[in-house]
C-alpha positions in Angstrom: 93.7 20.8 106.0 96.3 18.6 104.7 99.4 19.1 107.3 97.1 20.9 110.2 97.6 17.3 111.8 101.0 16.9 111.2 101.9 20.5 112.8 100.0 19.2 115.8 102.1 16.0 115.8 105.6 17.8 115.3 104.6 20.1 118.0 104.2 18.0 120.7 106.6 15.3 119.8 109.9 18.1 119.8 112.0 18.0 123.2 111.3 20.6 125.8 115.1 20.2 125.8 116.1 21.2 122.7 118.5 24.0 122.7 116.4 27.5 120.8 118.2 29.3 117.8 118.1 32.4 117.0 117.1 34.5 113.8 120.6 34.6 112.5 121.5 30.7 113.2 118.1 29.7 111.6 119.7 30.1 107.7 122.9 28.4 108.9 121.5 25.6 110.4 118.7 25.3 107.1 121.9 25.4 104.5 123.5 22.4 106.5 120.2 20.4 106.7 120.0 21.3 102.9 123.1 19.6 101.9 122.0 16.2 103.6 119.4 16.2 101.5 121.5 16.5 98.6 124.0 14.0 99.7 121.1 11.7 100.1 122.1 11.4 103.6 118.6 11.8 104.8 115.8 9.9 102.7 112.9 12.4 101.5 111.3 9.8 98.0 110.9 6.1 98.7 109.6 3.9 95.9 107.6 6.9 94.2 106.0 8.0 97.8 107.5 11.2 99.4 107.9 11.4 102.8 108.4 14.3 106.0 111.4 12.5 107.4 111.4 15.6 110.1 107.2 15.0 111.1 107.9 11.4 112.5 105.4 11.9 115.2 103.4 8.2 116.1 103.5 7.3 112.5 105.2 8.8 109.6 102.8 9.6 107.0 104.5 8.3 103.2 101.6 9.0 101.0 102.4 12.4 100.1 102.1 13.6 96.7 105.1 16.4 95.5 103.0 18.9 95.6 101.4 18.1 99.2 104.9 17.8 100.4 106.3 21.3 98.8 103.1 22.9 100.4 103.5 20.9 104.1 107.3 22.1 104.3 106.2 26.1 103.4 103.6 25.9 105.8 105.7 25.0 108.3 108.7 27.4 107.3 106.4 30.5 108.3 104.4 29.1 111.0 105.1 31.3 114.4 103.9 28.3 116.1 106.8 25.9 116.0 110.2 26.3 116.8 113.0 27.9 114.8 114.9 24.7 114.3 111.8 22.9 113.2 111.2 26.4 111.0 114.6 26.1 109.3 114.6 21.7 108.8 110.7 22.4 106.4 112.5 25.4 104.9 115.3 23.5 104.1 113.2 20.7 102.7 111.1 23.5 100.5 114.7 24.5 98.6 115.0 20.9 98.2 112.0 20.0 96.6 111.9 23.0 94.5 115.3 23.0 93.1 116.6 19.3 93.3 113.7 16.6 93.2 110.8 18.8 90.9 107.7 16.8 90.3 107.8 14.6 87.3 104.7 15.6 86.0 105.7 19.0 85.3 108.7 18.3 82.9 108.1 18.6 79.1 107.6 15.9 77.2 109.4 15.5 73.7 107.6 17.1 71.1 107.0 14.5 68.1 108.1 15.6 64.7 106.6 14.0 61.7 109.1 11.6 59.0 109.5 14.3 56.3 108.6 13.0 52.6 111.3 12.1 50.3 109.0 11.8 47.4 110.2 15.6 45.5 113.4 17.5 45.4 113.7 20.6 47.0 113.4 22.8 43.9 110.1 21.6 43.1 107.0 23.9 43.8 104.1 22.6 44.4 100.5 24.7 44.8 99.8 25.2 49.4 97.5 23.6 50.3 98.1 20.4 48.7 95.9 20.7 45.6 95.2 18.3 42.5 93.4 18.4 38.9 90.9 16.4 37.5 89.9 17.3 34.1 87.8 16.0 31.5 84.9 14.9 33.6 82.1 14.2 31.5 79.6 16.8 31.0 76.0 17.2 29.5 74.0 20.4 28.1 70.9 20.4 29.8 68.2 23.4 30.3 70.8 25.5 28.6 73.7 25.2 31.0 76.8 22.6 31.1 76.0 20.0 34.2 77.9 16.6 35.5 75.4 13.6 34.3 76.3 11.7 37.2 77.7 14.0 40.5 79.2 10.7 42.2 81.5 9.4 39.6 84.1 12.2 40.9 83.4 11.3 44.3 83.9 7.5 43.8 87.3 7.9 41.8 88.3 10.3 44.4 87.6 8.1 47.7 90.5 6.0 47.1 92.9 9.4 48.0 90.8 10.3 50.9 90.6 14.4 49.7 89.0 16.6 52.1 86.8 18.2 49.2 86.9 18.8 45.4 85.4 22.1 43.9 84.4 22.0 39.9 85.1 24.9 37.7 82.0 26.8 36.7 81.0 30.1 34.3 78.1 31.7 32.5 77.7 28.5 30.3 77.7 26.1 33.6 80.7 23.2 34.7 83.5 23.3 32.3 84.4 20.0 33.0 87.7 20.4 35.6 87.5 20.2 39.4 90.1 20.9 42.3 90.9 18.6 44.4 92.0 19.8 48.0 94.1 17.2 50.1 94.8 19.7 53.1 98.3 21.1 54.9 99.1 18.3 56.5 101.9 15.2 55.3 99.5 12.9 54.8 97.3 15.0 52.7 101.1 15.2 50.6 101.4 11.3 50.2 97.5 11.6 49.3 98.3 13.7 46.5 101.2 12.2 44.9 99.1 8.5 45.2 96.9 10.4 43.1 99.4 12.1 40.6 100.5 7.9 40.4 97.6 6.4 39.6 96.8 8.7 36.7 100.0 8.8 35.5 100.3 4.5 35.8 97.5 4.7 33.3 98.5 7.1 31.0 96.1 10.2 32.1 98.7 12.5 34.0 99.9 15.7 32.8 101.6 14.6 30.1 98.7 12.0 28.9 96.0 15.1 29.1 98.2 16.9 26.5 98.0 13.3 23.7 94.4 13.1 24.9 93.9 16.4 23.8 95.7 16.0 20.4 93.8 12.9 19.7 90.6 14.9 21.0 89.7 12.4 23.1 87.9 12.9 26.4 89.9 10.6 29.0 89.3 11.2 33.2 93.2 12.9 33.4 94.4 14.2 37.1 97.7 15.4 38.3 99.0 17.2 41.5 99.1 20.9 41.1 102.1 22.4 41.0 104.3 25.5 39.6 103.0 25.2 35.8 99.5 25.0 36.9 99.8 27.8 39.2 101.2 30.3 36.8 98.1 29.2 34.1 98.4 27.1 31.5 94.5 27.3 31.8 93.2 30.2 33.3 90.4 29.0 35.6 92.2 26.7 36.8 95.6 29.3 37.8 93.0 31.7 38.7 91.3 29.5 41.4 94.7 28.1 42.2 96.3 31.7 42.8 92.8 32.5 45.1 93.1 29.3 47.8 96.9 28.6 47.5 100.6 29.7 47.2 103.5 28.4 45.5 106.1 26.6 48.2 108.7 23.9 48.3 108.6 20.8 50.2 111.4 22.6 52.0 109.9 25.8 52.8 106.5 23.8 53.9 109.2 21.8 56.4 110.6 25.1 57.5 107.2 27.1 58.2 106.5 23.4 59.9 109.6 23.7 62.2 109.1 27.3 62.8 105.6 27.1 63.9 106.5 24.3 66.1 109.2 26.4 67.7 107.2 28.8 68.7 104.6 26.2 70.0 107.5 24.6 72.0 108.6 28.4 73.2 105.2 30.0 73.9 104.4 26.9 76.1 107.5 27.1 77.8 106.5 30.8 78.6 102.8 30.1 79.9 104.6 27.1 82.1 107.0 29.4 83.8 104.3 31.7 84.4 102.2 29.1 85.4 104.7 27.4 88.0 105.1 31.8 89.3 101.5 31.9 90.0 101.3 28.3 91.3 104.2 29.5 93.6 102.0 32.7 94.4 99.4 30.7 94.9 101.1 28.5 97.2 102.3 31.4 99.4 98.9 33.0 99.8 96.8 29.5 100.2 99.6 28.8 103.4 99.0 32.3 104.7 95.5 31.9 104.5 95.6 28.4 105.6 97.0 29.6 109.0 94.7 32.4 108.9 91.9 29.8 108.5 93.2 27.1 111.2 93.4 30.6 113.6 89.7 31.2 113.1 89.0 27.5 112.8 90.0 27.2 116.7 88.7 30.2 117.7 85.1 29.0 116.1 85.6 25.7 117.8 86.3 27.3 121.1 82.7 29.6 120.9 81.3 26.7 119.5 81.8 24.5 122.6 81.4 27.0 124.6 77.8 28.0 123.3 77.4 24.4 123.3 77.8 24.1 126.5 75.5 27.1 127.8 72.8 25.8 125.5 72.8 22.2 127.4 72.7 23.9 130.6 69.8 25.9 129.6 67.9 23.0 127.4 68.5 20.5 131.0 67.1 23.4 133.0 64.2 24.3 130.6 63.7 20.2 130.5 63.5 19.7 134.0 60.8 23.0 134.6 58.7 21.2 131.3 58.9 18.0 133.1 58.0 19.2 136.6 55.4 21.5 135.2 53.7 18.5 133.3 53.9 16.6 136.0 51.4 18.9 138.0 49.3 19.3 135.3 49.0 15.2 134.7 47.8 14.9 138.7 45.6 18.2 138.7 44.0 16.9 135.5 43.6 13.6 136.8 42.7 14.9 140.2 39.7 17.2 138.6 38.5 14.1 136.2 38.5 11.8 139.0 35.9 14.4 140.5 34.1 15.4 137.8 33.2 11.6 137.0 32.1 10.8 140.8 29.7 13.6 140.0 28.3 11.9 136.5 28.1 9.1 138.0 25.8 10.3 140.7 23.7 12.3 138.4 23.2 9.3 136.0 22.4 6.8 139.3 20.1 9.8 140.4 18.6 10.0 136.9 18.2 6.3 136.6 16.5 5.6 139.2 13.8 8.1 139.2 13.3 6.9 135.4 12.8 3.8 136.7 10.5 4.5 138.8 8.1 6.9 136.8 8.5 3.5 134.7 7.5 1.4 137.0 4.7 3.3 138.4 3.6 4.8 135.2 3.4 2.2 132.2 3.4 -1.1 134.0 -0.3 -1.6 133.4 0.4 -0.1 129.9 3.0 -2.3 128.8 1.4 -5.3 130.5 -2.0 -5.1 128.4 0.0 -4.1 125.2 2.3 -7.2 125.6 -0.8 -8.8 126.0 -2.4 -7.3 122.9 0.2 -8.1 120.8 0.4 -12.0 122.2 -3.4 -12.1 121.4 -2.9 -10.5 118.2 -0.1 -12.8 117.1 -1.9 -16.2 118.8 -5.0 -15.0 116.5 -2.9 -14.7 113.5 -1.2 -18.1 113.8 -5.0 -19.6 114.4 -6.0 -18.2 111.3 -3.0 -19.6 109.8 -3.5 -23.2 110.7 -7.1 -23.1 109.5 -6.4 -22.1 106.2 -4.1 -24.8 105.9 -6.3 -26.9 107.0 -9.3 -26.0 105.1 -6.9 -25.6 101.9 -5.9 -29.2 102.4 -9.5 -30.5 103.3 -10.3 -28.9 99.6 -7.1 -30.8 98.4 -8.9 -33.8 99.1 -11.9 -33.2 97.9 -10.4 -32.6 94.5 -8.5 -35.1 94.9 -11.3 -37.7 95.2 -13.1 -35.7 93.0 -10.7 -36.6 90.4 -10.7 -40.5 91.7 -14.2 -40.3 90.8 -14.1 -38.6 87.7 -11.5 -41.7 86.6 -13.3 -44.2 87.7 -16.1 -42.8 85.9 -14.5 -42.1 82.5 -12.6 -45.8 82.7 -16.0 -47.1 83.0 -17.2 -45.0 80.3 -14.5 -45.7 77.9 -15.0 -49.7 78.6 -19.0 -48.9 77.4 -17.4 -47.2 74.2 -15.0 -50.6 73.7 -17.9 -52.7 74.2 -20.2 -50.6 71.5 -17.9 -50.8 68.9 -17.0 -54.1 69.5 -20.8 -54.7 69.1 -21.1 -52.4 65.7 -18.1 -54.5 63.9 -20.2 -57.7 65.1 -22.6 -56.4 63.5 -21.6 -55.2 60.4 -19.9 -59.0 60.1 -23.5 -60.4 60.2 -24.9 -57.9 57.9 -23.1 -59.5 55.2 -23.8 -62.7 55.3 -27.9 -61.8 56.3 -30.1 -60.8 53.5 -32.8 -59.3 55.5 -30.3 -56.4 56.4 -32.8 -53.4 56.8 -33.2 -55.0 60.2 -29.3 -54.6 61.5 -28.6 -51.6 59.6 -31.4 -50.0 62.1 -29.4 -51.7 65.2 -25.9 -50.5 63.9 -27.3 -47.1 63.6 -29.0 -47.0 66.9 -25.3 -48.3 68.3 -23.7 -45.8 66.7 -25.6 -42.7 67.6 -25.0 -44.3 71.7 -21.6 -44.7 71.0 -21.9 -40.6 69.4 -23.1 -40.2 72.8 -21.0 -42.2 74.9 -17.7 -40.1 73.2 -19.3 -37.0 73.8 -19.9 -37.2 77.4 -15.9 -39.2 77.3 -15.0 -35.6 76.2 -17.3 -33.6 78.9 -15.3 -35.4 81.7 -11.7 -34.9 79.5 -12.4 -31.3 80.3 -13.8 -32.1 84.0 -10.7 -33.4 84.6 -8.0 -31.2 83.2 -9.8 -28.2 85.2 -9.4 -30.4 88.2 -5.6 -31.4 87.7 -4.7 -27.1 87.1 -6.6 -27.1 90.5 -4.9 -29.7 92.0 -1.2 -28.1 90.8 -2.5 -24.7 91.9 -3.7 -26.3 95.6 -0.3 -28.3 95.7 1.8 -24.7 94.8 -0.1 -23.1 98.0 0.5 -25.7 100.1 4.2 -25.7 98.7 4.2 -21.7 99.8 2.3 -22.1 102.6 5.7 -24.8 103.7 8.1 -22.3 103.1 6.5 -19.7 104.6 6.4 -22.2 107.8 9.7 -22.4 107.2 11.4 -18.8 107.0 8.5 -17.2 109.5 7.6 -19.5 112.1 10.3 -21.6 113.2 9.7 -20.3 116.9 6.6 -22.4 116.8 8.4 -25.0 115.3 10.2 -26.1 118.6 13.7 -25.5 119.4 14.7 -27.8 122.2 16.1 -31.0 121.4 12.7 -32.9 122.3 11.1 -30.9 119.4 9.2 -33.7 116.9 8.9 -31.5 114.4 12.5 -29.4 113.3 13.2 -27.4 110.2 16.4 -29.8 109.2 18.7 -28.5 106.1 19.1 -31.2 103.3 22.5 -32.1 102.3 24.7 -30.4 105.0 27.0 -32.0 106.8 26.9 -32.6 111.1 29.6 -31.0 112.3 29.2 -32.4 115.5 29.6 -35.5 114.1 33.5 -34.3 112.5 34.4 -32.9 116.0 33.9 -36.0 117.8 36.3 -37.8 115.6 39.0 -36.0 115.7 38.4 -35.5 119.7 39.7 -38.9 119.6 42.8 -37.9 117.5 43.9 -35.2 119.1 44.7 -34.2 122.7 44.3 -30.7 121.7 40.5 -29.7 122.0 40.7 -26.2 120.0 43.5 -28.1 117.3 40.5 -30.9 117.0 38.0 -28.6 116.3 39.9 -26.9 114.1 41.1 -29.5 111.9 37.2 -30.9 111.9 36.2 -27.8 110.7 38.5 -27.7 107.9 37.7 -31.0 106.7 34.1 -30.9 107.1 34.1 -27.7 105.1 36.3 -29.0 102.4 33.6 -31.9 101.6 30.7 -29.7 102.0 32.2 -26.7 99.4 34.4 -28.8 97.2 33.0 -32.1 97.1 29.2 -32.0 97.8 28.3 -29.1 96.4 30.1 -29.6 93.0 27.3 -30.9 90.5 30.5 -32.9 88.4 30.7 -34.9 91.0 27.9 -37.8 90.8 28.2 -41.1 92.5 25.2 -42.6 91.6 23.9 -45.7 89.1 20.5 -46.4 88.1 19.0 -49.9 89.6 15.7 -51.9 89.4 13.9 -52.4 92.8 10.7 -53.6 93.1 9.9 -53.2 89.4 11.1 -49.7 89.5 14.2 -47.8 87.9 16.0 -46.0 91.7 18.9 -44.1 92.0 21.8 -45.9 94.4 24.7 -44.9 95.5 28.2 -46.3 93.5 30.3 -47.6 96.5 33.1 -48.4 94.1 33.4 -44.6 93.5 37.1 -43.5 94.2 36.4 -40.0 96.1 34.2 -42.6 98.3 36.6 -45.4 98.9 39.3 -42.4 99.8 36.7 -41.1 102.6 36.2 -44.3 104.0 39.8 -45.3 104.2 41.0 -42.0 105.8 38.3 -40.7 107.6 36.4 -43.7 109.2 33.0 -45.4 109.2 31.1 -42.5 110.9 32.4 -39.5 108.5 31.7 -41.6 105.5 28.2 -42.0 106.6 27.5 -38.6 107.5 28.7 -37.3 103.6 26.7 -40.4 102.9 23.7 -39.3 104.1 23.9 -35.7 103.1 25.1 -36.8 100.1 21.3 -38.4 99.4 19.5 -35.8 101.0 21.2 -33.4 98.5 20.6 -36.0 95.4 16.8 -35.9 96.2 15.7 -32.5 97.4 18.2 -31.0 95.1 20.0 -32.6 92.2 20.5 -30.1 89.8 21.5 -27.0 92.4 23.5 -29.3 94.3 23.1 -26.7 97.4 21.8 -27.1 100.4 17.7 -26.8 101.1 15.7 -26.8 104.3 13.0 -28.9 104.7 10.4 -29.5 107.6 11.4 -33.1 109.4 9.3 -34.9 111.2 12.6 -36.3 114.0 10.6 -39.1 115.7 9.5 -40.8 112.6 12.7 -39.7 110.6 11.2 -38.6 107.5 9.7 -35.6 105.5 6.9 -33.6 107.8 3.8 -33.9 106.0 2.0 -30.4 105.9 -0.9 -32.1 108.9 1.6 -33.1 111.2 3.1 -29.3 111.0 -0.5 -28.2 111.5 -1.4 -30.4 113.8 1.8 -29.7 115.8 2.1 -25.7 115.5 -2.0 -25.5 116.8 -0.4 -27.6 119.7 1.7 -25.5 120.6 0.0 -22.6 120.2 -2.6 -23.5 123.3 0.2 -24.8 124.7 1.9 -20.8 125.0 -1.2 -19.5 125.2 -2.0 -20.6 128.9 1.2 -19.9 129.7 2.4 -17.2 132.0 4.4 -14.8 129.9 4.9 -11.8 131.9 6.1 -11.9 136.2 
């Protein structure tokens, strides 16, 4: 609470010396301290902070509010607690606070009264609420009932006089062409209505204009505030509706009921704030009573509570150190037992083991033995047949391929026969025109002919030879193409793996990355932060830069007679590699660079290809024959099995 701490404070800062009143000295003593505070003599409000100036304690507290204050000095006026001279100095300070320094936000203010109007005498009536008339407002007959053509003129001649509403007039036959006007109870709803009585009498259409208007029978907009006249009914709608909604009163009897109902505002609020201030005073008594009643419970809950706090560690450390011990066991009985248990698998499994082995041994060595040797038979066989159909498929190649050399030679020779026979005919046919015994070479020119008829026939018969040779010839080459790869993807075993190997399957176009890690061995001291640069760079050319068909540093040359492909050494991504990579990078991307440019220009990814080391070129499919029967005898007197 608010002051618990302060009673605390006051408690144990008062003298063990200080002399004890009684009962009867406690009022006498609280009426002296009382009149100090009323001479000022002791200091309660301090720049608009209140103070205890009898709680000084280790530091006086001067952020009270009044209220917080009034209730801090009660509190301490009844407490049993303190002494009787502390008792009588908050009582004292109570009466003060109550009676002599009251809290500034519980005065009344001033209630404002409104500037009466000095527009009317006080014998003047006027229809209450403030009321005006608006007559001749045009009208139309339409579906057999009086209507307003236009419902927002009214409104728009009205807005200038802010009204709160306007009613028209109505009957049997419809709108009869008048409307109230209603400007409210309040002043300004007064100055509202006489603006309006102004500006229709400035023009000429008040009151007084309505009645020439009428004469003349004209129908001008007239309005006027309704007063007296109106409400005892000149026209009788009009008085009738005015007697309904209103009264008759003066500006002075409005300003009376005005005063009157403010003095009873005033009074009745006065009432409810005495009330208010004997409840809050109720209030206040009961919230201190309770209050002490509270801070009573308060320490007796905070005495169980530390006390049940305290058996509840004892028994939480107690229950702790039985879980912990109790684990403890557990942990080296379970280890104990697993340590066991797993001596035991272990020598089941060495038992099992080895008489598995054994039956093994004894059992399927001959087995496995002549099925290993099966199977190396079986496999030896199949690579045999392998190499002889290569062989054989080649041997055919040849033949074709000489076949067709023949077939050439024979149809060049042919075709120079033809050449020759018509050369012969047009000789021929020359002389015939210049000979007149022509019977004679007309029979030779036809004889030519029919040879040369011949000749082109048997042209044709090897045209046909020789195109059923070239589809056998691209089928032959297609097998042998297979037959390459299939060397390639199933056999590389055969192929050789040790360095020595003369025949290797190499990949076309992909960079050495030995060749990387050996120069930047030579830059770094580091041998993992070498490799691992080399391996960055020599990835970067092979993914970026090789493999990236856009890239193309090649011109087209003649050599020899013939149109070649060389490599621009002017090209910037080249000059760039040579300047900050060295001689022996820049020949390595070199090198796969052409490898990549003639096994696979258009892909621009990487191939393998069989590569005959020694010699340093493509493995023709004889030497991979020739090599894989090699070493097939070779494995096959081998000892393969201990």
């Amino acid at each position: 609470m608010a002051h618990s701490s302060e009673e605390s404070d006051s408690h144990e800062s008062e003298s063990k010396s200080e002399s004890e009143l009684s009962d009867s000295e406690i009022q006498v003593h609280s009426e002296k301290i009382y009149a100090k505070l009323k001479a000022k003599e002791i200091k309660v409000r301090k720049r608009g902070k209140y103070r205890c100036p009898f709680c000084p304690g280790k530091k006086i507290k001067t952020n009270y509010h009044h209220k917080d204050l009034l209730q801090h000095s009660k509190g301490l006026s009844i407490s049993n607690k303190h002494k009787p001279k502390t008792k009588s100095k908050h009582q004292a300070l109570a009466k003060y606070l109550e009676n002599d320094l009251k809290d500034p936000k519980l005065s009344l203010q001033l209630v404002k009264m409104e500037p009466t109007p000095t527009q009317s005498t006080n014998e003047e009536k006027f229809v209450y609420p403030w009321k005006g008339i608006l007559v001749n407002v045009p009208i139309v007959y339409k579906n057999r009932k009086y209507e307003s053509p236009n419902p927002n003129q009214v409104k728009d001649i009205l807005s200038p006089f802010k009204p709160l509403d306007f009613y028209p007039l109505t009957d049997q036959k419809g709108h009869l062409g008048k409307c109230i006007v209603d400007f409210g109870t309040e002043w300004s709803g007064f100055h509202n209505a006489v603006s309006f009585e102004n500006h229709f009498k400035s023009k000429g259409r008040g009151r007084d204009g309505y009645r020439e208007t009428k004469e003349k029978k004209k129908r001008e907009i007239c309005g006027w505030m309704a007063k007296e006249e109106d409400y005892n009914g000149w026209s009788q709608p009009v008085s009738d509706h005015l007697r309904e909604i209103g009264e008759l009163k003066s500006v002075d009897d409005v300003m009376k009921d005005h005063e009157r109902k403010v003095s009873t505002r005033v009074n009745n609020l006065v009432v409810q704030m005495e009330q208010t201030n004997e409840e809050v005073k109720k209030m206040e008594y009961k919230y201190n009573v309770t209050e002490m009643k509270m801070q009573h419970i308060n320490e007796q809950k905070d005495f169980l509570t530390q006390t049940y706090n305290d058996e509840m560690k004892k028994i939480q450390e107690q229950s702790r150190m039985n879980i912990e011990r109790c684990i403890s066991e557990n942990l080296n009985l379970t280890a104990e037992l697993e340590l066991k248990r797993n001596e035991l698998e272990a020598r089941n499994k060495l038992v099992d083991i080895m008489d598995s082995h054994k039956k093994f041994n004894e059992k399927n060595k001959m087995e496995s033995l002549e099925k290993a040797e099966m199977e190396q038979q079986k496999a030896d066989e199949e690579v045999l047949k392998l190499v002889e159909e290569q062989k054989m498929e080649k041997e055919e190649a040849l033949q074709k391929i000489l076949q067709l050399e023949k077939q050439l030679d024979a149809k060049q020779k042919l075709e120079l026969e033809m050449e020759k026979l018509k050369g012969q005919i047009n000789v021929m046919k020359h002389m015939r025109q210049g000979d007149d015994n022509s019977s004679d070479m007309d029979e030779k020119i036809k004889k030519l002919e029919e040879e040369l008829k011949e000749k082109e026939e048997e042209k044709e018969e090897i045209d046909e030879l020789n195109q059923v040779l070239l589809a056998k010839e691209r089928e032959s080459n297609d097998q042998l193409q297979e037959a390459r790869k299939l060397m390639i993807q199933e056999m590389p075993d055969l192929l050789g793996k040790s360095a020595n190997a003369t025949i290797v399957i190499k990949r076309m176009g992909e960079l050495d990355a030995k060749i990387f890690q050996k120069v930047y061995r030579q830059k770094y001291a580091s041998k993992e932060e070498a490799d691992l640069e080399a391996l960055k760079v020599c990835t970067k050319w092979q993914d970026e830069e090789l493999m990236n068909p856009n890239w193309h540093p090649f011109k087209v040359e003649v050599i020899d007679g013939k149109e070649q492909e060389v490599v621009k050494e002017d090209d910037e991504k080249l000059i760039e590699l040579r300047e900050n990579y060295g001689k022996e990078i820049y020949d390595a991307v070199l090198t796969a660079l052409k490898e990549m440019n003639e096994y696979n220009p258009s892909g621009r990814y990487v191939v393998s290809e069989l590569w005959n080391r020694k010699a340093g070129r493509k493995a023709s499919t004889k030497e991979v024959c020739k090599y894989m029967l090699n070493n097939w005898k070779a494995s096959k007197g081998r000892k393969r099995f201990p």
